[in-house]
PDB file of N, CA, C and O in Angstrom:
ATOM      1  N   UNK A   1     -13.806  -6.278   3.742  1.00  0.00           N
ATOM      2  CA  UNK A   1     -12.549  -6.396   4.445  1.00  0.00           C
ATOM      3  C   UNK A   1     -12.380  -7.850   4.883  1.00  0.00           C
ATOM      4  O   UNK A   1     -13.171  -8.493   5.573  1.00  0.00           O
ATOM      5  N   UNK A   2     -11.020  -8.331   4.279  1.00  0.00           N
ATOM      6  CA  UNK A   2     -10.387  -9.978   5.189  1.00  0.00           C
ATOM      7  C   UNK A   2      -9.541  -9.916   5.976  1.00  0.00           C
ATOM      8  O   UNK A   2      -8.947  -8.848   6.124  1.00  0.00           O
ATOM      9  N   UNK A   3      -9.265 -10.854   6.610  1.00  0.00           N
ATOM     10  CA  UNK A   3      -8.185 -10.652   7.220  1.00  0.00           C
ATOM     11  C   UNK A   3      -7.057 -11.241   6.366  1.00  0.00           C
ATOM     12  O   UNK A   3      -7.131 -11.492   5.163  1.00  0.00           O
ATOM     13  N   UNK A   4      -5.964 -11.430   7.200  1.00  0.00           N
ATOM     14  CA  UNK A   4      -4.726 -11.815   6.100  1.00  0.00           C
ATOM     15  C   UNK A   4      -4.608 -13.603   6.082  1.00  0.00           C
ATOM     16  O   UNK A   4      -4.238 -14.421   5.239  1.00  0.00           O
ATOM     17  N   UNK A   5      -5.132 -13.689   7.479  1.00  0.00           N
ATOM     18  CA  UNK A   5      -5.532 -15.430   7.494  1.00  0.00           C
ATOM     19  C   UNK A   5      -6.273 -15.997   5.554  1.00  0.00           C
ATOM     20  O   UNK A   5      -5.898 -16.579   4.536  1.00  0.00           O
ATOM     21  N   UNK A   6      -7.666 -15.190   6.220  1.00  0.00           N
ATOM     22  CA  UNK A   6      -8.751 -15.609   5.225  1.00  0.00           C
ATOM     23  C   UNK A   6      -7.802 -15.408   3.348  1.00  0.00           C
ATOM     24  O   UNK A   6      -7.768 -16.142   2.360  1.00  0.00           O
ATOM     25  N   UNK A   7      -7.281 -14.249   3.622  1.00  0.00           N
ATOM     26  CA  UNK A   7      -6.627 -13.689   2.277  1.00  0.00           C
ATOM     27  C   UNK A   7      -5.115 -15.191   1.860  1.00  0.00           C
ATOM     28  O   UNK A   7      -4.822 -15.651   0.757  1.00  0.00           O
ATOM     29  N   UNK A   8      -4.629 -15.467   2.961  1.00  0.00           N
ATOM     30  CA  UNK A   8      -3.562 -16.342   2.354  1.00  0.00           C
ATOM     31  C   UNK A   8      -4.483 -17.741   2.268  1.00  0.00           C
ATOM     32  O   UNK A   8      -4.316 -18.156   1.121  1.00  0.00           O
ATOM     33  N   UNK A   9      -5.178 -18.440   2.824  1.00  0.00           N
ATOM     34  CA  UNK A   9      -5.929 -19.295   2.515  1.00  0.00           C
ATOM     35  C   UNK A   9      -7.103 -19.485   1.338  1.00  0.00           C
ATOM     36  O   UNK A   9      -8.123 -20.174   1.344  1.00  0.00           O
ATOM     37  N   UNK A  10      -6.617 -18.714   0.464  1.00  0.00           N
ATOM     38  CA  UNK A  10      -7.688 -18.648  -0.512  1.00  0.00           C
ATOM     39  C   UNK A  10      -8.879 -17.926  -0.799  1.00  0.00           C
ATOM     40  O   UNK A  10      -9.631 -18.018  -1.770  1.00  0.00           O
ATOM     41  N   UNK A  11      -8.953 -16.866   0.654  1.00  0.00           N
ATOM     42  CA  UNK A  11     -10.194 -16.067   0.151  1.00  0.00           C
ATOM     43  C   UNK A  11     -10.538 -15.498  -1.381  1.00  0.00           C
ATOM     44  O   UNK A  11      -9.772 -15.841  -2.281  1.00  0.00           O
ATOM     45  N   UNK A  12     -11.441 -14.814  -1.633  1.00  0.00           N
ATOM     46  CA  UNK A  12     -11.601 -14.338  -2.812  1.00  0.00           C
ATOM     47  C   UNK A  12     -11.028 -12.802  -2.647  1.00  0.00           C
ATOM     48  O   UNK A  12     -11.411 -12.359  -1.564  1.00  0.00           O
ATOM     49  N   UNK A  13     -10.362 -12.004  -3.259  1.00  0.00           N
ATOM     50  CA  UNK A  13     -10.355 -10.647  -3.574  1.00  0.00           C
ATOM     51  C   UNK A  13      -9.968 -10.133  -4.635  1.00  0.00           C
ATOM     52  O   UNK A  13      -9.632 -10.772  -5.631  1.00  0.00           O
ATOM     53  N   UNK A  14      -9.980  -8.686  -4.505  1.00  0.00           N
ATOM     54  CA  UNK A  14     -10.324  -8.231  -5.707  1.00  0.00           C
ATOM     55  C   UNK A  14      -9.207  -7.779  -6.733  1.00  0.00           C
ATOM     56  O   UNK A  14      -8.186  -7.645  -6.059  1.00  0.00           O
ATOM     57  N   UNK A  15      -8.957  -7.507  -7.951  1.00  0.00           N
ATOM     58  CA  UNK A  15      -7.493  -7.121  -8.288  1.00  0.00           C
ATOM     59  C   UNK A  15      -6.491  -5.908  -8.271  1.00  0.00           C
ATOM     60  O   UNK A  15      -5.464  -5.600  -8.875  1.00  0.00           O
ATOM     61  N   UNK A  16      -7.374  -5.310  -7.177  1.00  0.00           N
ATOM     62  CA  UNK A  16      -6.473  -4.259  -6.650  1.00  0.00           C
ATOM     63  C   UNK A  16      -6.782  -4.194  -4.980  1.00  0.00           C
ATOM     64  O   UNK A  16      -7.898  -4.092  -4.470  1.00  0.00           O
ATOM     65  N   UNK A  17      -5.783  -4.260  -4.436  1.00  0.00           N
ATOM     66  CA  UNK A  17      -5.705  -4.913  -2.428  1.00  0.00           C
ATOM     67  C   UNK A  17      -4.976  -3.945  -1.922  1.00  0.00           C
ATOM     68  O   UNK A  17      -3.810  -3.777  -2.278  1.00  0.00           O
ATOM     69  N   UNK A  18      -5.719  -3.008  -0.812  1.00  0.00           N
ATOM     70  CA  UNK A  18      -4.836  -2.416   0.188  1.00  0.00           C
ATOM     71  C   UNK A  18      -4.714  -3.285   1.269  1.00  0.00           C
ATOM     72  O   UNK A  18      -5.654  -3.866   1.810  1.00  0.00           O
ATOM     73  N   UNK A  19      -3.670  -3.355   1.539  1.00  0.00           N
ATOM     74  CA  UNK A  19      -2.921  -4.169   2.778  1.00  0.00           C
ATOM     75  C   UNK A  19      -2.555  -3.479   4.365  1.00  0.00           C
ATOM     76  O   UNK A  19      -1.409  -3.234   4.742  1.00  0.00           O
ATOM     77  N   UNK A  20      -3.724  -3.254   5.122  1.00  0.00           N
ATOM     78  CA  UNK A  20      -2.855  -2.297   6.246  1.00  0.00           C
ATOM     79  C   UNK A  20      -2.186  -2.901   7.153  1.00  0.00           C
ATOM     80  O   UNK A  20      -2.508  -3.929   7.749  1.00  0.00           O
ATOM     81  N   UNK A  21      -1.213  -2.254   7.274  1.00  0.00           N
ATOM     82  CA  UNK A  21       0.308  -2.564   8.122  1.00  0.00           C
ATOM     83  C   UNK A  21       0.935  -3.166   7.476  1.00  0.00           C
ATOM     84  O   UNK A  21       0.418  -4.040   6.782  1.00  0.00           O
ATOM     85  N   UNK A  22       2.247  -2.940   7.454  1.00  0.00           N
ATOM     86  CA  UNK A  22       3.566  -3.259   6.960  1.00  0.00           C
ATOM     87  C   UNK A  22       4.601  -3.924   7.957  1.00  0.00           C
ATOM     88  O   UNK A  22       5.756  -3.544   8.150  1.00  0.00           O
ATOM     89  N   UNK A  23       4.146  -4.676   8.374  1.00  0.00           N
ATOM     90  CA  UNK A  23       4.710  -5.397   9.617  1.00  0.00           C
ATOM     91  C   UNK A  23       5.136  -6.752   9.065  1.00  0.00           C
ATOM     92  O   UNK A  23       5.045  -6.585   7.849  1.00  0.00           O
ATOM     93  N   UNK A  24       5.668  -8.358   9.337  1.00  0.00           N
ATOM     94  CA  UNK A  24       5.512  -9.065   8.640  1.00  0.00           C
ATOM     95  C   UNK A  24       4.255  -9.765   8.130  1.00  0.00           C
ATOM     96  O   UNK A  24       4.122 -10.410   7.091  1.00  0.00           O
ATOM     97  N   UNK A  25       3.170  -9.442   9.292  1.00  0.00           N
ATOM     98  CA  UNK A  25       1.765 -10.387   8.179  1.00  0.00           C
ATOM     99  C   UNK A  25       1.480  -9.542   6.920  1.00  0.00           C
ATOM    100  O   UNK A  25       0.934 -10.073   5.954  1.00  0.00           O
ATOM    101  N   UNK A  26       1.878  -8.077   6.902  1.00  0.00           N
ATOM    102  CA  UNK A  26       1.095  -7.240   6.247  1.00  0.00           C
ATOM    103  C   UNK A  26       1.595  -7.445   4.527  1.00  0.00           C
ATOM    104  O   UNK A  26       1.097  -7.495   3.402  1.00  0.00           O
ATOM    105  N   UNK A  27       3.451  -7.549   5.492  1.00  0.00           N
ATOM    106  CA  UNK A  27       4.497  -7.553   4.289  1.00  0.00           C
ATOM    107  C   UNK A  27       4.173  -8.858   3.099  1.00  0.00           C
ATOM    108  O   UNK A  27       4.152  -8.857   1.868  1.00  0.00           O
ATOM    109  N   UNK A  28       3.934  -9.960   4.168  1.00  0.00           N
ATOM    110  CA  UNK A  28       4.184 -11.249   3.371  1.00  0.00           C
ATOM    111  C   UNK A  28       2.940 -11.656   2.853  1.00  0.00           C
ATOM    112  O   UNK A  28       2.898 -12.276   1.791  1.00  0.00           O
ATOM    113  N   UNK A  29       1.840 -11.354   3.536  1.00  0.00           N
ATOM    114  CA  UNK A  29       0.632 -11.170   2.336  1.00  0.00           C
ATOM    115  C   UNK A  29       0.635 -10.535   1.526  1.00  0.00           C
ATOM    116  O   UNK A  29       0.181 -11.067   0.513  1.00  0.00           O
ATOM    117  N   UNK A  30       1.150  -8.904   1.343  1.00  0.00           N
ATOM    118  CA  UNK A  30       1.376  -8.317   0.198  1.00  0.00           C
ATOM    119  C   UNK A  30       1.978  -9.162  -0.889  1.00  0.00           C
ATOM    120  O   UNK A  30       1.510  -9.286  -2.020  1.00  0.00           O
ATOM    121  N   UNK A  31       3.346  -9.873  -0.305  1.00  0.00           N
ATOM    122  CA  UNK A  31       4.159 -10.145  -0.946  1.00  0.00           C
ATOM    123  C   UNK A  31       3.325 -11.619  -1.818  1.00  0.00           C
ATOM    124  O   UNK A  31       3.514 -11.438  -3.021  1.00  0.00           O
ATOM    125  N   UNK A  32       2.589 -12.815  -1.617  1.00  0.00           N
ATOM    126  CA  UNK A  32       1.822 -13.555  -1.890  1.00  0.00           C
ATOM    127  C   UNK A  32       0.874 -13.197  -2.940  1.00  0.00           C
ATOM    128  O   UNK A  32       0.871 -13.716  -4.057  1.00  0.00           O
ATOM    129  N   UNK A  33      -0.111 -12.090  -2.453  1.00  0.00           N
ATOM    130  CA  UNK A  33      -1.171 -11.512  -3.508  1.00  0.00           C
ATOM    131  C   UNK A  33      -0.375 -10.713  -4.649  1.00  0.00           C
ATOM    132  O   UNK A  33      -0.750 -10.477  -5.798  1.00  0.00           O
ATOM    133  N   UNK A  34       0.397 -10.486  -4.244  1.00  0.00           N
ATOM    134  CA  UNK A  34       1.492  -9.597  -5.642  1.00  0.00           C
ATOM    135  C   UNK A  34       1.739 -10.756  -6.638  1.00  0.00           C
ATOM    136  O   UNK A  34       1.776 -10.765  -7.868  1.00  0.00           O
ATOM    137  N   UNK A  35       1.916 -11.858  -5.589  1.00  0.00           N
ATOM    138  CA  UNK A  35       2.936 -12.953  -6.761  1.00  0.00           C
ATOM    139  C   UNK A  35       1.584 -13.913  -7.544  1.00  0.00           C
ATOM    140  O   UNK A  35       1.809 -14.792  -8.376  1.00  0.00           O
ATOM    141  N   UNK A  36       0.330 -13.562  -7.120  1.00  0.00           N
ATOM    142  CA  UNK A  36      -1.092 -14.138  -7.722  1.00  0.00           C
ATOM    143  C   UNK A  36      -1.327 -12.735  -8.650  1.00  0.00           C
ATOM    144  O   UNK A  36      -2.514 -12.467  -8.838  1.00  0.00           O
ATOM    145  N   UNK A  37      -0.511 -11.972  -9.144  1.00  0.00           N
ATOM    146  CA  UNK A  37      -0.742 -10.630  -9.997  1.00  0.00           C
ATOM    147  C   UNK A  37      -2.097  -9.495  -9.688  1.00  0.00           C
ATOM    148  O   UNK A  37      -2.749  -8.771 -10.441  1.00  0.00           O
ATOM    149  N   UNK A  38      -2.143  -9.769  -8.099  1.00  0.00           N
ATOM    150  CA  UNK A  38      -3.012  -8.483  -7.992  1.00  0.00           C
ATOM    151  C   UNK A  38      -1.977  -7.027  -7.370  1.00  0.00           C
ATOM    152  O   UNK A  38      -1.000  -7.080  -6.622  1.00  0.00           O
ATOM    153  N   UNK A  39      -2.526  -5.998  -7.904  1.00  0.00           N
ATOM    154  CA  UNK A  39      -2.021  -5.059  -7.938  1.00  0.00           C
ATOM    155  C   UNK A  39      -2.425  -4.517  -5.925  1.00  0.00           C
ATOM    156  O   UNK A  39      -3.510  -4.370  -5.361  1.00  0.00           O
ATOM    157  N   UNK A  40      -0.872  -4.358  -5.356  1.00  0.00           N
ATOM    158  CA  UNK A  40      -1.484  -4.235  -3.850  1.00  0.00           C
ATOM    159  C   UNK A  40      -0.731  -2.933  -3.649  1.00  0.00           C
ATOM    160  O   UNK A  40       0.322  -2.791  -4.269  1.00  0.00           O
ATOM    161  N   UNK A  41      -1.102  -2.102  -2.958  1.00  0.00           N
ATOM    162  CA  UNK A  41      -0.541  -1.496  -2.183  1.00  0.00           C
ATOM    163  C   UNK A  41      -0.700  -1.430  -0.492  1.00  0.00           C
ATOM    164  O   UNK A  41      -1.808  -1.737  -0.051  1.00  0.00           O
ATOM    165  N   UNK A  42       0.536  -0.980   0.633  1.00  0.00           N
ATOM    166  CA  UNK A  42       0.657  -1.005   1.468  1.00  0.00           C
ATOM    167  C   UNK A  42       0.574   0.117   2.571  1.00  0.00           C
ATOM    168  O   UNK A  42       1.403   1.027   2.587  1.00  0.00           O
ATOM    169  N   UNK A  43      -0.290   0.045   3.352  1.00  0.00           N
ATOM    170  CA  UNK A  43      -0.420   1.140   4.453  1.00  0.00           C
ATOM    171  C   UNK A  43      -0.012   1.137   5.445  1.00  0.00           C
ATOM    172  O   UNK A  43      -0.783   0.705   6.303  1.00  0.00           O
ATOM    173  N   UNK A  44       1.095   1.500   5.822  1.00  0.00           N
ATOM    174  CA  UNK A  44       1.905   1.716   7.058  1.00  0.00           C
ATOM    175  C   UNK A  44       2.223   3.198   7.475  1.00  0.00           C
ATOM    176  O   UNK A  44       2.382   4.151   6.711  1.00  0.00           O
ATOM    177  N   UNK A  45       2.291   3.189   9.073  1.00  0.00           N
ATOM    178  CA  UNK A  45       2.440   4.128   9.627  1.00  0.00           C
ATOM    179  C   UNK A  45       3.818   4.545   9.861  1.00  0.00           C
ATOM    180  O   UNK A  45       4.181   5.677   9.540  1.00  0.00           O
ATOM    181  N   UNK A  46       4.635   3.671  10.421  1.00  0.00           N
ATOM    182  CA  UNK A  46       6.055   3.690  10.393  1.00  0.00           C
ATOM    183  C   UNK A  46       6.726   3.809   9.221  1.00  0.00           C
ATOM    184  O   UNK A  46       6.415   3.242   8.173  1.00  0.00           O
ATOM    185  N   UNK A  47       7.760   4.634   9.408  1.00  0.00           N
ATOM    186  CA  UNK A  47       8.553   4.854   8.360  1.00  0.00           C
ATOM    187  C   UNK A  47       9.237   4.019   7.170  1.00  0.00           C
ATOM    188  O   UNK A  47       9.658   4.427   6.088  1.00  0.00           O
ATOM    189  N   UNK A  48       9.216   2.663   7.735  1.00  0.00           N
ATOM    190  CA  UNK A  48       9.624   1.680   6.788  1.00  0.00           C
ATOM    191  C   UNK A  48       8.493   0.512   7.183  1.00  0.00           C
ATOM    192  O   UNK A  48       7.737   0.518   8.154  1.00  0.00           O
ATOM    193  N   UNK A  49       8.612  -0.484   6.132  1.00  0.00           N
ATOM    194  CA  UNK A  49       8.292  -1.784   6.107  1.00  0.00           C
ATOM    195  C   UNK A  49       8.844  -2.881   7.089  1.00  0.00           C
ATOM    196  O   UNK A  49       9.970  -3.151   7.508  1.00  0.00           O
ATOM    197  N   UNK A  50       7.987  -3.236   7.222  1.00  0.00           N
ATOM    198  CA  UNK A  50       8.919  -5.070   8.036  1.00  0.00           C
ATOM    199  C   UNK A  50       9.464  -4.629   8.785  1.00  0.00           C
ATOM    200  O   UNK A  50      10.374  -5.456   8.836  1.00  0.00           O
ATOM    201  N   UNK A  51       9.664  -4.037   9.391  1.00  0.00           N
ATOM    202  CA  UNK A  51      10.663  -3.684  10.983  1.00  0.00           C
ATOM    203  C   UNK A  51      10.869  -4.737  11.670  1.00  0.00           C
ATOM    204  O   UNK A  51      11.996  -5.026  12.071  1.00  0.00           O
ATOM    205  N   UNK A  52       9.587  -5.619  11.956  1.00  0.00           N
ATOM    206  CA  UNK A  52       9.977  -6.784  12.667  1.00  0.00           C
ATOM    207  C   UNK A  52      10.314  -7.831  11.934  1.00  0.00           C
ATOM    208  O   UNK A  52       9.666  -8.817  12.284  1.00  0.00           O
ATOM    209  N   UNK A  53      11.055  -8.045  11.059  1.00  0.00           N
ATOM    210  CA  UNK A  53      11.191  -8.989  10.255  1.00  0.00           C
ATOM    211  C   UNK A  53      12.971  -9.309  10.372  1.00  0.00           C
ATOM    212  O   UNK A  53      13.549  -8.222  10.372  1.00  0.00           O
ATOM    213  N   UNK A  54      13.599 -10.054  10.434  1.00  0.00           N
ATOM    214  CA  UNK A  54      15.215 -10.167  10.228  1.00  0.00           C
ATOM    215  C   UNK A  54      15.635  -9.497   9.339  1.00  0.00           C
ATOM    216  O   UNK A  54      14.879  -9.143   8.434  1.00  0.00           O
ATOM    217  N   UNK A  55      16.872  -9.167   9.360  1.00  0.00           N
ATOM    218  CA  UNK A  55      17.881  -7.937   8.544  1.00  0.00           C
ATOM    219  C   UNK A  55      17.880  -8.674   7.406  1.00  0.00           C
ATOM    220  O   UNK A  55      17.220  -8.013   6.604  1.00  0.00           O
ATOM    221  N   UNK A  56      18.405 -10.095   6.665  1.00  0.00           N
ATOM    222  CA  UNK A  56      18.533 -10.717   5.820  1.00  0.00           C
ATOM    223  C   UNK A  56      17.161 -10.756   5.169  1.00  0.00           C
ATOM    224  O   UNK A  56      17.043 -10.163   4.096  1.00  0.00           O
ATOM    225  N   UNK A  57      16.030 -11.430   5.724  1.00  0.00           N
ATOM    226  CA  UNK A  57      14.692 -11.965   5.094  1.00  0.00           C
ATOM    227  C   UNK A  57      13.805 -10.591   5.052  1.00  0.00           C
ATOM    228  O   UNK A  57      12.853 -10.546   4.273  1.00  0.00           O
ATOM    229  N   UNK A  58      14.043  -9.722   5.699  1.00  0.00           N
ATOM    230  CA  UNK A  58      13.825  -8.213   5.573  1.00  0.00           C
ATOM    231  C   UNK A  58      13.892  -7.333   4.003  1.00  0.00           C
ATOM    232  O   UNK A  58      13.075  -6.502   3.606  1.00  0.00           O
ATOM    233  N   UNK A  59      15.409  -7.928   3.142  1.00  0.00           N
ATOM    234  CA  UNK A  59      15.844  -7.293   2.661  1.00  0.00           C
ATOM    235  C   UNK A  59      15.200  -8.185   0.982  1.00  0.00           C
ATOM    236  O   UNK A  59      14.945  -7.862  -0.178  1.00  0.00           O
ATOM    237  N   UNK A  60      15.190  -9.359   1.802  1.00  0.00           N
ATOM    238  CA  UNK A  60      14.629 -10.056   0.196  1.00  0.00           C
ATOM    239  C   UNK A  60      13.195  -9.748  -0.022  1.00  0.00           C
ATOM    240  O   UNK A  60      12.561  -9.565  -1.061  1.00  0.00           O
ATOM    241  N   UNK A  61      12.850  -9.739   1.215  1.00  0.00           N
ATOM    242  CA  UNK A  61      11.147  -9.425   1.165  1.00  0.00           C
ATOM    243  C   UNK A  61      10.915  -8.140   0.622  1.00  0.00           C
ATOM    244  O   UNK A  61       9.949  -8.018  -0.131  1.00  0.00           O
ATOM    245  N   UNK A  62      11.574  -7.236   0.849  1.00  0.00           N
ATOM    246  CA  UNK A  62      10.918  -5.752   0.194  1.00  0.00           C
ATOM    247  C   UNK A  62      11.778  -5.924  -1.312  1.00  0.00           C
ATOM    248  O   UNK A  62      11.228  -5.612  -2.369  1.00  0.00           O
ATOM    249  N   UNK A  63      12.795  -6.308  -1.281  1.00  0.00           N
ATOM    250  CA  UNK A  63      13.658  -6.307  -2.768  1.00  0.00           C
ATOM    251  C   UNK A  63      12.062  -7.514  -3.809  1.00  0.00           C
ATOM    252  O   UNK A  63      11.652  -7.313  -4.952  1.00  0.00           O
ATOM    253  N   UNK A  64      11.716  -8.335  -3.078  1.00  0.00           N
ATOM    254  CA  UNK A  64      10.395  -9.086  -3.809  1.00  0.00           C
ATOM    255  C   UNK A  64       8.910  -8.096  -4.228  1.00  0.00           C
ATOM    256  O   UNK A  64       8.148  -7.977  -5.187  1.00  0.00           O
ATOM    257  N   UNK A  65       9.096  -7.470  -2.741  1.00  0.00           N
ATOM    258  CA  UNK A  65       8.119  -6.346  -3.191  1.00  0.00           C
ATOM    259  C   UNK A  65       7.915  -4.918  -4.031  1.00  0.00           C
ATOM    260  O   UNK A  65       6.996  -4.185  -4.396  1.00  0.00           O
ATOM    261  N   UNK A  66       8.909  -4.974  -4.078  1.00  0.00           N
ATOM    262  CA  UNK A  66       9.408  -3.590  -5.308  1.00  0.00           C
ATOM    263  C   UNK A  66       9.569  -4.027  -6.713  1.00  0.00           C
ATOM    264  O   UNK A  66       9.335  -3.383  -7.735  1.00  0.00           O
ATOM    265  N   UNK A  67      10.090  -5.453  -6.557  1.00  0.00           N
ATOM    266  CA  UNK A  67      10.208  -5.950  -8.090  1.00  0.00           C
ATOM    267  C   UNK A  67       8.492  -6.225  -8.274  1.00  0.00           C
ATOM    268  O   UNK A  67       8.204  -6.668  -9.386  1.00  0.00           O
ATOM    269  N   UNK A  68       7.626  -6.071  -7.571  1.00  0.00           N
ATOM    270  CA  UNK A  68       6.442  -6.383  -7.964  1.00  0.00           C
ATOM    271  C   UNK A  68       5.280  -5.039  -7.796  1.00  0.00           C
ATOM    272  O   UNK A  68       4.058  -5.145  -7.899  1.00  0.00           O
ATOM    273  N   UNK A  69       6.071  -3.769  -7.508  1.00  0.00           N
ATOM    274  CA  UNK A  69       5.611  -3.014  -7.642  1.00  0.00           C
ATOM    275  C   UNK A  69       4.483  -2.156  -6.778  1.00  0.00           C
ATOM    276  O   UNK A  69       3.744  -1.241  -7.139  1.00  0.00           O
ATOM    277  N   UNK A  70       4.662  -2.894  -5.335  1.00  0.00           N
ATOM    278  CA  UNK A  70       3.863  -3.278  -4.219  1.00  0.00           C
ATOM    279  C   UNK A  70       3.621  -1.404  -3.784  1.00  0.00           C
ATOM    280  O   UNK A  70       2.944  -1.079  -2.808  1.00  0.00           O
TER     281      UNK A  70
END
C-alpha cells in the first residue's frame, strides 16, 4: 500500500491499482495512473465520485475517467 503522495511522485506500482476514496486525491490520482495505462479501479463509499471537486472540473474529471475506463 502507497499513498497517493508517494503514487503521483513516481512511486513504483503495479498494473492494476485500487484507489480508495473517490474524493479529489482519490479521483485525480486515479485519473494520472489511468493516463500512465494502468488499469485502476475506484473505491468509494458515497454514491458518486468527486463530490468535493467543482461542478465544471468535476465533470471533466470523471468524463477523463470513464474515457479511461477507471
Amino acid at each position: 500500500m502507497i499513498s497517493a503522495r508517494q503514487a503521483l511522485t513516481g512511486a513504483s506500482v503495479g498494473d492494476n491499482v485500487l484507489v480508495i476514496g473517490g474524493g479529489l486525491v482519490g479521483c485525480e490520482t486515479a485519473d494520472y495512473l489511468a493516463s500512465k495505462g494502468k488499469s485502476v479501479t475506484i473505491a468509494e463509499m458515497l454514491k458518486h465520485t468527486a463530490r468535493d471537486v467543482g461542478p465544471a472540473a468535476r465533470f471533466f474529471l470523471r468524463k477523463r475517467l470513464k474515457e479511461n475506463r477507471w
